[in-house]
N, C-alpha and C positions, 0 to 999 in steps of 0.2 A: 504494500500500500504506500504509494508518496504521501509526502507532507500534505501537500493540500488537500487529501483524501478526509488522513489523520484528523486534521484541524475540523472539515469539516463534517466527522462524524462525532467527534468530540462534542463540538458547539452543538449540533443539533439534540445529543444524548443529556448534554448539561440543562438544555433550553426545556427540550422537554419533560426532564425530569419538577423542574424549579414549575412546569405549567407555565410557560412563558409564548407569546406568538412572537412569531417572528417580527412583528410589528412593534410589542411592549419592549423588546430585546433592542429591537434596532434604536428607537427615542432614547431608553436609557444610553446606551451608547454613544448616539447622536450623530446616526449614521441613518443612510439607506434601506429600508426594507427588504429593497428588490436586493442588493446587494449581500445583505445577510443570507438569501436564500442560494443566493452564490457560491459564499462561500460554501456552504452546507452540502451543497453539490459537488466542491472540488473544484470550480471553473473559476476562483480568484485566485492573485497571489497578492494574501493578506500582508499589509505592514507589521512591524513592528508594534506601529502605535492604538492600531485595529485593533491585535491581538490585547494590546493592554486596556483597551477600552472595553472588549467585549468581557475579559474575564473580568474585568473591575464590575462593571453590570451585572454577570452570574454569581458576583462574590467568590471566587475561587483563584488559585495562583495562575498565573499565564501559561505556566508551564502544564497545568492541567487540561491545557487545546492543544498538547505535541505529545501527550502519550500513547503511544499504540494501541489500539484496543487488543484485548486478546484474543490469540484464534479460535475461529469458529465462530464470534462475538457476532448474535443476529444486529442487522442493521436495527439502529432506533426508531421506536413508531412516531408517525407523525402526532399530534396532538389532533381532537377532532374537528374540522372544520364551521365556521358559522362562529355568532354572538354569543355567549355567554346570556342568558338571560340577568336581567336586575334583578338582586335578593333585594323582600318590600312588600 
């Protein structure tokens, strides 16, 4: 798996664990949307400063968007699509 793979299975496995869209993810960061979904894909090559924006976002070390997932590791689910309804 390359790096950009890495990164972005990482992001999406952190994202969607925390329940995060890729939208709430991106504002905290103060980035792109479409862009996050990119990464997640494998088809950017993230800066530096991405990297440290997006894990300051997830709350987690930078270093935790470059560790290899381990083998066999099923890709992560997407979260479910649509609104959240308003609790009320």
């Amino acid at each position: 798996m390359n790096v950009r793979k890495i990164i972005g299975w990482n992001l999406r496995k952190l994202r969607a664990e925390q329940g995060l869209s890729q939208e709430r993810l991106a504002l905290a960061a103060e980035i792109d949307r479409s862009y996050v979904g990119r990464i997640e894909r494998g088809s950017e090559n993230v800066t530096i400063d991405t990297l440290e924006a997006l894990a300051k976002a997830l709350g987690v070390p930078a270093a935790a968007l470059l560790t290899e997932p381990p083998k066999g590791a099923r890709e992560p689910l997407p979260l479910s699509s649509g609104r959240k309804p308003k609790a009320g």
